[in-house]
C-alpha positions in Angstrom: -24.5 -15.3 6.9 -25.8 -11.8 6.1 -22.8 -9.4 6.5 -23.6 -5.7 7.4 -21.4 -2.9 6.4 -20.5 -2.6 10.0 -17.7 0.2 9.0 -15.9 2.8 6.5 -12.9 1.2 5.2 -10.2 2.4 2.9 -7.4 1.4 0.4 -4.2 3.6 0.9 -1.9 3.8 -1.9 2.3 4.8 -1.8 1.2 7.6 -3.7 -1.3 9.3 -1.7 -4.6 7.8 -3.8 -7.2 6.5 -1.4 -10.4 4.8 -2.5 -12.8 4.6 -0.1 -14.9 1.6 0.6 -17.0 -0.4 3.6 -16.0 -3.1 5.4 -17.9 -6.2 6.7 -16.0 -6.6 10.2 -13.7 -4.4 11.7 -10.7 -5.2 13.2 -7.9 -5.9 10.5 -6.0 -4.1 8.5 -3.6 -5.0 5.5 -0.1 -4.1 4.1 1.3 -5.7 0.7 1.5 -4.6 -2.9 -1.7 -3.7 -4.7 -2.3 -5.8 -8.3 -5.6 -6.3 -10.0 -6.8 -9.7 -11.5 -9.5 -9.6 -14.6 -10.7 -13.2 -14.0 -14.2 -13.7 -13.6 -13.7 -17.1 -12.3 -11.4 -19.3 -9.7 -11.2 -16.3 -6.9 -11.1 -19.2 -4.4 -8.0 -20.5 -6.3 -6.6 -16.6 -6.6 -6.5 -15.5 -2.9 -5.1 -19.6 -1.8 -2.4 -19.5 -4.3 0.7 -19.0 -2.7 2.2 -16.6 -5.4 -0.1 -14.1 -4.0 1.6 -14.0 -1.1 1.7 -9.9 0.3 0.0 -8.6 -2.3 -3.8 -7.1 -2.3 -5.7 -8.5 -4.7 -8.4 -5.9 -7.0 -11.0 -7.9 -8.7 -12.2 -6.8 -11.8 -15.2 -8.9 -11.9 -18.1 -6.6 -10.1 -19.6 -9.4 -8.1 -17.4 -11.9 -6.1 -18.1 -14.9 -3.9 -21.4 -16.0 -5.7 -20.0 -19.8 -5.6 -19.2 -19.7 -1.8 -15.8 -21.4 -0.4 -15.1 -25.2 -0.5 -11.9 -27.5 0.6 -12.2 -29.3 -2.4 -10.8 -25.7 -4.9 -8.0 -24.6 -1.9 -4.3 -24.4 -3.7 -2.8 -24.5 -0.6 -3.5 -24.9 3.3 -4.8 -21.1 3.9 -5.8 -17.8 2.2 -2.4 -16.5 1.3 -3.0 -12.7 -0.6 -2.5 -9.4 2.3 -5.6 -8.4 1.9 -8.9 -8.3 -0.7 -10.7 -5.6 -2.5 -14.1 -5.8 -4.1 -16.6 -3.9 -5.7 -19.5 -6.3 -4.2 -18.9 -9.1 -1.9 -21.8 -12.1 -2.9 -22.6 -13.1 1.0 -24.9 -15.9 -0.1 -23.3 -18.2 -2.3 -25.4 -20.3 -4.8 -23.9 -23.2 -5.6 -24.4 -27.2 -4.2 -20.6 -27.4 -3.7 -20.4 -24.2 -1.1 -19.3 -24.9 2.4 -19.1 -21.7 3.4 -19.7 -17.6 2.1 -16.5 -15.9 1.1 -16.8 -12.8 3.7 -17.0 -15.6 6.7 -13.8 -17.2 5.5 -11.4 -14.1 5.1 -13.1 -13.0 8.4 -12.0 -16.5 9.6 -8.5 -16.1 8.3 -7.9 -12.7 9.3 -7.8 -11.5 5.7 -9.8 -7.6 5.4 -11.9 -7.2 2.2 -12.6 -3.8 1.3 -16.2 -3.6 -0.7 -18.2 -1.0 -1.9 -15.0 0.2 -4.3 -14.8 1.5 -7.9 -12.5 -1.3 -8.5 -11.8 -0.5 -12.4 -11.2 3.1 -11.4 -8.4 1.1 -8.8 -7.6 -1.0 -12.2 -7.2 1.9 -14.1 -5.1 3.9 -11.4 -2.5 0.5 -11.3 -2.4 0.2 -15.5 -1.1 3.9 -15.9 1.1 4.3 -12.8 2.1 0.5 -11.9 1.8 -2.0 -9.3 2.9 -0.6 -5.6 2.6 -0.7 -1.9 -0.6 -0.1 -0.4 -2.6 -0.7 2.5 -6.3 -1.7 3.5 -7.3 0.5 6.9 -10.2 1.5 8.8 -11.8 4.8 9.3 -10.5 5.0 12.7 -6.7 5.2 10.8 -5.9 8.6 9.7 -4.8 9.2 6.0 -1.3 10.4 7.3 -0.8 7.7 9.1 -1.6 5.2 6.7 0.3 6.3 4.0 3.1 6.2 6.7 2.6 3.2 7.1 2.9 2.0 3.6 6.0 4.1 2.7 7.4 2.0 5.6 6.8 -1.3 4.1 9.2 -3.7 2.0 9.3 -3.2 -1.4 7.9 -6.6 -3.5 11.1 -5.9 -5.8 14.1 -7.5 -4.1 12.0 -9.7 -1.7 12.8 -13.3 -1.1 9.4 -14.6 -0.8 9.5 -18.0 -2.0 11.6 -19.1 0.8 8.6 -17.9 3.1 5.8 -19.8 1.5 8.0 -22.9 1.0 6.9 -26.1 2.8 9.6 -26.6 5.9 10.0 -30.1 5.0 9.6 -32.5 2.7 6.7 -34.7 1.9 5.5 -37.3 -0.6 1.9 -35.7 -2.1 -0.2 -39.1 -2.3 -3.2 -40.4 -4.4 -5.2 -39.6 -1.4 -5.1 -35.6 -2.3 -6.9 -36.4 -5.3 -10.0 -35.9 -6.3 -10.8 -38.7 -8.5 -14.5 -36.9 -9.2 -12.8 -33.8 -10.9 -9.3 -35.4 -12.2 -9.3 -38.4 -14.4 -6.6 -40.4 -13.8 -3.9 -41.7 -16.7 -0.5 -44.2 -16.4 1.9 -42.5 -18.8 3.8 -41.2 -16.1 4.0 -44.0 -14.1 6.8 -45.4 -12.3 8.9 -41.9 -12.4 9.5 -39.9 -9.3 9.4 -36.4 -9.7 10.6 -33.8 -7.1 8.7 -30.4 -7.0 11.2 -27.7 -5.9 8.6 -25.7 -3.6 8.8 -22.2 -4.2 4.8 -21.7 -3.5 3.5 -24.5 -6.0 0.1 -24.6 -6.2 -1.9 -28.3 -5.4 -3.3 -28.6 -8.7 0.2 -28.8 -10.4 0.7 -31.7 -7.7 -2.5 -33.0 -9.2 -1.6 -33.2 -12.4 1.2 -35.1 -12.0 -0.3 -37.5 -9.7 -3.5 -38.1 -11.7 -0.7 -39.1 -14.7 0.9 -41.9 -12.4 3.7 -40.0 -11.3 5.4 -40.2 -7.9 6.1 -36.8 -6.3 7.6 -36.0 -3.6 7.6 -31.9 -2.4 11.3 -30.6 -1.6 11.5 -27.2 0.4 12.9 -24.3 -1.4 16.3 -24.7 0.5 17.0 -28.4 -0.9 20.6 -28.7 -2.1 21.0 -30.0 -5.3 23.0 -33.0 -4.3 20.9 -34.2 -2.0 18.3 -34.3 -5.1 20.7 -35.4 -7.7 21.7 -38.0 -4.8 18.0 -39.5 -4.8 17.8 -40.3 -8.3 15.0 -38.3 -9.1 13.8 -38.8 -13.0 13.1 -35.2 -13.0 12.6 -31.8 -11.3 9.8 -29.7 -11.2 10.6 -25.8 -10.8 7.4 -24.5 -8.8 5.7 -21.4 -9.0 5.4 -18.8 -6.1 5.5 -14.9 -4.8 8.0 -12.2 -4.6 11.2 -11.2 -6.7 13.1 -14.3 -8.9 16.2 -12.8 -8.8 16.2 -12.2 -4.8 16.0 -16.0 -4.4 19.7 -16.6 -4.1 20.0 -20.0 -2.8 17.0 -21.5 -5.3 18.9 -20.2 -8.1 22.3 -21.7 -7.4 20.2 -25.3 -6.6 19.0 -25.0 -10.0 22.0 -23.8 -11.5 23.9 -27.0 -10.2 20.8 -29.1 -11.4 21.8 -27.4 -15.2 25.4 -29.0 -14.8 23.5 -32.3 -14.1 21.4 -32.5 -17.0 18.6 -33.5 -14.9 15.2 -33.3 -16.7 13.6 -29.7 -15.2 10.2 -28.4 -15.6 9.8 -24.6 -14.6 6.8 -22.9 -14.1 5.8 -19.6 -13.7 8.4 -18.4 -10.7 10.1 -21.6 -11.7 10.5 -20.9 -15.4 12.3 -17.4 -14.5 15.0 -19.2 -11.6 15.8 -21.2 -14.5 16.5 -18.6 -16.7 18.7 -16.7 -13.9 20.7 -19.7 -13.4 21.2 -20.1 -16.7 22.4 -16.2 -17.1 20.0 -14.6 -17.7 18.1 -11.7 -16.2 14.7 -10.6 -15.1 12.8 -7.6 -14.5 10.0 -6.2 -13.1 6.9 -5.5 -15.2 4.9 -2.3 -15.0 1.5 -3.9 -13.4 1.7 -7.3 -14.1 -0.4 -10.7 -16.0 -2.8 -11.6 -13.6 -5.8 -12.8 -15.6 -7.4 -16.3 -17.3 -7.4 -15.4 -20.9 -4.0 -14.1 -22.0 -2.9 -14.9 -25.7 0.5 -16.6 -25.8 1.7 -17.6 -29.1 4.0 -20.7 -29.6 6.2 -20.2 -32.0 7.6 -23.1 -33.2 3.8 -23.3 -35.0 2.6 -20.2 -34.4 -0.5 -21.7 -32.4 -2.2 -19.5 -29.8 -2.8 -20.6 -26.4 -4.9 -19.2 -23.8 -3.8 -18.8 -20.6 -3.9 -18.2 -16.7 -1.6 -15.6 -15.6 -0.2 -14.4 -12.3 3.3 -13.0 -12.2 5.0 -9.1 -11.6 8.6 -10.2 -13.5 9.6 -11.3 -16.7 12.8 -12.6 -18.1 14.6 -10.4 -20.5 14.4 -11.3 -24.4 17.9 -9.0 -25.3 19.8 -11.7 -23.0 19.0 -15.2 -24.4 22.1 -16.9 -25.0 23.5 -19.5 -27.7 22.3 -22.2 -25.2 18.4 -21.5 -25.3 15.7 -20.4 -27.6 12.4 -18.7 -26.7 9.6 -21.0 -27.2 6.1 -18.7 -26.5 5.4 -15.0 -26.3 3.1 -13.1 -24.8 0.8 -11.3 -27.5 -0.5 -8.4 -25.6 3.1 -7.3 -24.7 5.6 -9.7 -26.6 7.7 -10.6 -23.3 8.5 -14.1 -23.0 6.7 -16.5 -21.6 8.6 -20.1 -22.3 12.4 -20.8 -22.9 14.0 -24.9 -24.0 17.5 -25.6 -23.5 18.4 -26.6 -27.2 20.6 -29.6 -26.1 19.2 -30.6 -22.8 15.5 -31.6 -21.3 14.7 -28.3 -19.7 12.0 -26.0 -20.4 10.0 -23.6 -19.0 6.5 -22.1 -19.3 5.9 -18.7 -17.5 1.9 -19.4 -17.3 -0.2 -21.9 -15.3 -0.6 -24.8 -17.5 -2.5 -26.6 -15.2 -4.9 -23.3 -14.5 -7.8 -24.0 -12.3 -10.4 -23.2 -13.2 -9.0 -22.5 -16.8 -8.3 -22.5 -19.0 -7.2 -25.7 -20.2 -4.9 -25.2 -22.9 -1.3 -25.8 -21.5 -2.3 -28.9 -19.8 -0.3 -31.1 -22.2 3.1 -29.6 -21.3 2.9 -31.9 -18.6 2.7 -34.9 -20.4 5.6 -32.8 -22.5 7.5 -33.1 -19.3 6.8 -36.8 -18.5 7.9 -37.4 -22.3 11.1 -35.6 -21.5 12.1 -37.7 -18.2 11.4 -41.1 -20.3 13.6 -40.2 -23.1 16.3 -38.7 -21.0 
């Protein structure tokens, strides 16, 4: 499908900056906070993960959709970001695996793309004066208005959106989601049932687990801890997902109890900082963000660095780490943490994507880290 610039199109932020851009179909507009991601790969992966939710994502990467769309890369059941902004959108994808051209799909979705924008000026604009509320509008909008509309919006800080993006019931994630092609399959996890606290998680952590021969079963984000220490799970899986850590009151107090159990735990991005508040310690937001596929995290227990696949807006405070825990990985462009390990118990946490899609690849291991973890518990 050929898309024609059918109309002017603009991205309004909080504080009265407005890049101007075209759209490729009229009709939709946006509100959400405004981040920028530097990956030049995965943007199928980025705008389906449900950590995304209401935010607009800025790609770095000049051209995007030159793969297409396909069922086979979705990270969940829809396109989950507010809204998309480009500096060219690809229209005809080149690739065998495409099912359909990017524009088409967020058309289909009701997702607006923005194209035609300077987006490392936008880049540039978010790195000195942060991450904030902004909105994608047409021409027809006036700039008044708009930027009315965007003071008017939530703020992301303080937002309870895991609860949102949470399945509404559970459900056991079978061999049949798996695509054997693309994910090898291995038996050291076999025979343990794991339960994946859902606070956004993306498929491919489900994948990973299932292509090691482990049973999961997907618990919504409002699952009491007794009724998962009741089950005799081996061990709990802390998803990743969107919004504020800290404004997740209920998931916090579930993991808390979960602590008192000594139940095997495996937290993950959002995951690895509700661990970290129920264990007393704090969060805060970051100026702009680590949204990106090649960040350098050091481990420190052998100083080796791994690179990784970001997406997260908060970060757990290194002042506050008590007796209890010890930080395991720090990030080297900023030095805020990104792993914690309980230092009696089988907890730990990674604040990255170690199973990354599309990469890269180097964190994968911590899940076999975790299936180690529930057999010797």
């Amino acid at each position: 499908m050929n898309h024609k610039q059918t109309g002017s199109s603009f991205l309004q932020l909080e504080d009265g900056t407005i890049f101007h851009g075209t759209t490729p179909f009229e009709g939709t507009t946006c509100l959400g906070e405004v981040v920028f991601n530097t990956s030049h790969t995965g943007y199928q992966e980025i705008l389906t993960d449900p950590s995304y939710y209401r935010q607009i994502v800025v790609f770095t990467a000049p051209h995007i959709g030159n793969v297409g769309i396909n069922k086979e890369d979705y990270e969940s059941e829809k396109v989950q970001v507010a809204g998309v902004v480009v500096r060219a959108l690809v229209n005809k994808p080149r690739n065998w695996r495409a099912e359909s051209d990017l524009g088409s799909w967020l058309k289909n979705a009701g997702v607006p793309v923005i194209t035609g924008v300077d987006t490392r000026a936008v880049t540039l604009h978010i790195r000195e004066y942060g991450a904030m509320r902004a909105g994608i509008f047409s021409g027809k909008t006036t700039e008044s208005e708009a930027l009315k509309q965007v003071k008017e919006s939530p703020e992301m800080a303080g937002s309870d959106l895991a609860t949102i993006v949470s399945c509404s019931t559970k459900y056991a994630f079978s061999t049949s989601e798996l695509v054997e092609r693309w994910h090898p399959t291995f038996e050291n996890g076999d025979g343990l049932h794991v339960a994946v606290l859902d606070f956004g998680v993306k498929s491919s952590i489900l994948r990973e687990l299932v292509r090691r021969g482990c049973k999961v079963t997907v618990l919504p984000a409002t699952t009491e801890a007794n009724d998962i220490i009741a089950s005799e799970f081996d061990g709990v899986l802390v998803s990743n997902g969107p919004g504020d850590p800290a404004a997740v009151k209920r998931g916090i107090e579930t993991v808390k109890s979960l602590l008192v159990s000594k139940m095997p735990m495996f937290g993950i991005c959002l995951g690895h900082q509700l661990i970290a508040l129920a264990a007393g310690l704090k969060t805060f937001k970051l100026p702009f963000g680590h949204r990106g596929a090649n960040h350098p995290v050091q481990r420190l227990k052998d100083k080796t660095v791994e690179i990784s696949s970001q997406n997260h807006g908060f970060a757990v405070q290194s002042e506050c780490i008590s007796k209890d825990w010890c930080v395991t990985h720090l990030n080297l462009n900023d030095g805020t943490v990104e792993g914690l390990e309980h230092t009696s118990q089988s907890v730990f946490t990674i604040q990255y994507h170690p199973e990354a899609n599309p990469g890269p690849h180097d964190g994968q291991f911590y899940f076999d880290r975790f299936i180690s973890e529930m057999r010797h518990a």
